[in-house]
C-alpha atoms as an extended CHARMM CRD file, in Angstrom:
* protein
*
        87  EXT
         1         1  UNK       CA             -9.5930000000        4.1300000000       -9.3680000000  PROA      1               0.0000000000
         2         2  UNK       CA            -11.0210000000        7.5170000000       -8.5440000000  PROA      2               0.0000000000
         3         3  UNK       CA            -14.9450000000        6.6710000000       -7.6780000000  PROA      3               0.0000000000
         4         4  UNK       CA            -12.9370000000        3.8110000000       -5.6930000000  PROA      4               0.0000000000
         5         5  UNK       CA            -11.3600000000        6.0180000000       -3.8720000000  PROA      5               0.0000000000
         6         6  UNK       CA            -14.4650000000        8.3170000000       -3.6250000000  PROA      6               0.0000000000
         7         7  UNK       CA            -16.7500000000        5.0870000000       -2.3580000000  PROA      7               0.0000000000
         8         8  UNK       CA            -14.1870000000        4.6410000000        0.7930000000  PROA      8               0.0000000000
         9         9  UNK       CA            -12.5370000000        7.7830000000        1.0970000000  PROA      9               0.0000000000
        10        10  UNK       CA            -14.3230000000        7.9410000000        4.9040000000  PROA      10              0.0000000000
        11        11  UNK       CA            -12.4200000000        5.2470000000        6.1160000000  PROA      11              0.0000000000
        12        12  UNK       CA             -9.3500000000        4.4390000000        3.4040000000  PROA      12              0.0000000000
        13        13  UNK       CA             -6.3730000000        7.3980000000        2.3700000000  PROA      13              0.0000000000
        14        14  UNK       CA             -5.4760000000        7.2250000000       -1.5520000000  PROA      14              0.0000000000
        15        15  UNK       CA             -2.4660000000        9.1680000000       -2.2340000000  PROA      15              0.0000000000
        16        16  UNK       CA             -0.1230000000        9.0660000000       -5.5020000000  PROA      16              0.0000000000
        17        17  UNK       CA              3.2360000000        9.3870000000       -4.7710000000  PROA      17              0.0000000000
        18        18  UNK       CA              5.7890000000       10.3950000000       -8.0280000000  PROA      18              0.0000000000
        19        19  UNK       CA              8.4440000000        8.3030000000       -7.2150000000  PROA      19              0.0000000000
        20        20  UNK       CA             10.4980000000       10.0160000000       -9.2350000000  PROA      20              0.0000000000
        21        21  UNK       CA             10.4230000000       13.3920000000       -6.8730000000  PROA      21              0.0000000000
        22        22  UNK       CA              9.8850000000       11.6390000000       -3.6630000000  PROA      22              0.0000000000
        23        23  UNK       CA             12.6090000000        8.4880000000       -3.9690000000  PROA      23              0.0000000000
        24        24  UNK       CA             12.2870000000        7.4390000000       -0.3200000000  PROA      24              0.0000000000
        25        25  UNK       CA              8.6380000000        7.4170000000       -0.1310000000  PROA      25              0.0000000000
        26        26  UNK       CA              7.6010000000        4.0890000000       -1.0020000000  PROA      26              0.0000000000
        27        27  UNK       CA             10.0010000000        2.1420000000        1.2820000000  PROA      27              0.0000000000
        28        28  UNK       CA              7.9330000000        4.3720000000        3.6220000000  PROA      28              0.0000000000
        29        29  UNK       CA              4.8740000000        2.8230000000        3.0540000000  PROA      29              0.0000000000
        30        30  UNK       CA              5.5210000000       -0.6300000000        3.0380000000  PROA      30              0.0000000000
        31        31  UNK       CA              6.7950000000       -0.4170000000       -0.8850000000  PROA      31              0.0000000000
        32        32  UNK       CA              9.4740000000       -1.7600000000       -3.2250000000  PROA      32              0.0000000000
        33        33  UNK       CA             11.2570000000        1.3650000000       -4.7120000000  PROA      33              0.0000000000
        34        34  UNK       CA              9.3230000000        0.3780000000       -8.0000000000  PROA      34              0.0000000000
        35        35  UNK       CA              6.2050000000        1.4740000000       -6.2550000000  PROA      35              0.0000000000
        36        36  UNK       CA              2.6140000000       -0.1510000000       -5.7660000000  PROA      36              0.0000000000
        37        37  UNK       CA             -0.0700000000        0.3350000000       -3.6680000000  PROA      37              0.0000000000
        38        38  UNK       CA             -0.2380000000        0.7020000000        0.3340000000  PROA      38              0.0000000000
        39        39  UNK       CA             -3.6600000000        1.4070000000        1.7260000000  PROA      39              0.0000000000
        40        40  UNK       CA             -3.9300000000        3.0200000000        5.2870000000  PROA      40              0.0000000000
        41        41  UNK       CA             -6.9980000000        2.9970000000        7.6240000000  PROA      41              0.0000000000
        42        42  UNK       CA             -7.4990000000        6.5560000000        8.9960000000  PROA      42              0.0000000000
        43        43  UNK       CA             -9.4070000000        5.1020000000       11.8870000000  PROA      43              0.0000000000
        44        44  UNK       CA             -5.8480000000        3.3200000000       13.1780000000  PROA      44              0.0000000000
        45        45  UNK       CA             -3.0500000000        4.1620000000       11.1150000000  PROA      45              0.0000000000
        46        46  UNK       CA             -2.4960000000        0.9880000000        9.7140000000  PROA      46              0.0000000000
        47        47  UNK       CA             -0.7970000000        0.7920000000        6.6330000000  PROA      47              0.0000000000
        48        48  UNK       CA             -1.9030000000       -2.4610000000        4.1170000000  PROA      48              0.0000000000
        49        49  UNK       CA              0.4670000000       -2.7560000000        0.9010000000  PROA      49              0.0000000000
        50        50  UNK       CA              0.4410000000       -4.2610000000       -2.0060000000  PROA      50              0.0000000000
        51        51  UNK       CA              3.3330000000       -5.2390000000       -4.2960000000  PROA      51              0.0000000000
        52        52  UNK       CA              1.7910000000       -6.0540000000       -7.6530000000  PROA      52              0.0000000000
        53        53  UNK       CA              0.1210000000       -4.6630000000      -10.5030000000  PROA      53              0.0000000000
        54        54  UNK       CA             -3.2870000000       -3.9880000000       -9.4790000000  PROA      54              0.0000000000
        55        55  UNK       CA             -6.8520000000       -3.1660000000      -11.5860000000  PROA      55              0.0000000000
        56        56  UNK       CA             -9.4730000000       -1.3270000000       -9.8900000000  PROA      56              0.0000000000
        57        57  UNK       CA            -11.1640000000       -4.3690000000       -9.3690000000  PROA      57              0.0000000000
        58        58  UNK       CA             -8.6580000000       -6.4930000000       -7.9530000000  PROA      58              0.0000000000
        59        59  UNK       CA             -7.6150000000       -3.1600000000       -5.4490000000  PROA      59              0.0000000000
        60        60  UNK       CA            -11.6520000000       -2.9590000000       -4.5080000000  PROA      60              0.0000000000
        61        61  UNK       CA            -10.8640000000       -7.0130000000       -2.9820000000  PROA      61              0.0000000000
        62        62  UNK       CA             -7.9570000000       -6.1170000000       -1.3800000000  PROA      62              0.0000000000
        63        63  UNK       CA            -10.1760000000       -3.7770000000        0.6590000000  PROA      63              0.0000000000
        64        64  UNK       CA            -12.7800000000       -5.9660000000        1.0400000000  PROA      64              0.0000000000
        65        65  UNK       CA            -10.0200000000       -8.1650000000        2.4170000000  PROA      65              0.0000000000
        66        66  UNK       CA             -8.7900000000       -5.4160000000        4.4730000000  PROA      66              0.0000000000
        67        67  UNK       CA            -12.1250000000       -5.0020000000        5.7090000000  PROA      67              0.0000000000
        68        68  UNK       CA            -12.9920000000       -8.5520000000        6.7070000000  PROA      68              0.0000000000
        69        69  UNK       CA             -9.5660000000       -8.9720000000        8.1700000000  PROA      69              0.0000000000
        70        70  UNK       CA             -8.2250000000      -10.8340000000        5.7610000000  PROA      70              0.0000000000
        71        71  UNK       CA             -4.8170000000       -8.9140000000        4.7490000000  PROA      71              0.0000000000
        72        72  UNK       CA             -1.9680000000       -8.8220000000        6.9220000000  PROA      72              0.0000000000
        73        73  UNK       CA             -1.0810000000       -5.5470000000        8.4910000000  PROA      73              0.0000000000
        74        74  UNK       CA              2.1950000000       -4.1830000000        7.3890000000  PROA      74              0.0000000000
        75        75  UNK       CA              5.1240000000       -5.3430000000        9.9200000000  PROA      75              0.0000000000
        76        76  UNK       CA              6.9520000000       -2.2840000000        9.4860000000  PROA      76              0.0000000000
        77        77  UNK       CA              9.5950000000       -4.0370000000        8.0200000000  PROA      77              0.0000000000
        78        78  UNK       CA             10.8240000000       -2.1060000000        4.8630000000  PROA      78              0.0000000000
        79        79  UNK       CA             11.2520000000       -4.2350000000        1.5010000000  PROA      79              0.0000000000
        80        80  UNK       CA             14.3060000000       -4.3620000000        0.3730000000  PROA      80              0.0000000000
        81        81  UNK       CA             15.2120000000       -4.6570000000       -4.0190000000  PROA      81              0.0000000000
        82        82  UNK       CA             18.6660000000       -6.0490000000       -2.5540000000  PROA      82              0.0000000000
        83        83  UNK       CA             19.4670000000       -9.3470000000       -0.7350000000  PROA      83              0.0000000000
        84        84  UNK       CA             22.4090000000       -9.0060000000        1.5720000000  PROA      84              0.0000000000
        85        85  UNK       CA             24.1980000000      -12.0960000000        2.3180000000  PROA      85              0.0000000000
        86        86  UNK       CA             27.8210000000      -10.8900000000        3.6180000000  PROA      86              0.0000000000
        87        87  UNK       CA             26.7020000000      -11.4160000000        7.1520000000  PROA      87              0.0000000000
């Protein structure tokens, strides 16, 4: 993962996040409390996550995808691990 994050470091922010210390943080960034990986473009803020298990070379075409404009931007919306149905 790290010379993929080195190759688009100009344009892409990698950051590891210990869940464990920082509880909150994933819901943050477009996460499940489990964690997984949310990719933001520096040029716009955008945040791009992703919920799965994820190999180098799967995450490198993600950002091809993210690139091409292929991925849906995060709706801001934070995932929830519980359904509420009492409404």
């Amino acid at each position: 993962m790290h010379a993929l994050a080195k190759r688009y470091s100009d344009d892409l922010l990698f950051t590891i996040i210990d869940i464990n210390q920082h509880p909150l943080m994933p819901s943050l960034a477009g996460l499940h409390a489990g964690g997984g990986i949310s990719v933001e473009n520096l040029r716009t803020g955008e945040l791009f996550p992703y919920l799965d298990d994820i190999s180098a070379t799967e995450l490198e075409g993600f950002i091809i995808g993210l690139i091409k404009g292929a991925v849906a931007l995060w709706d801001g919306l934070r995932p929830s691990d519980v359904s509420h149905d009492e409404l």
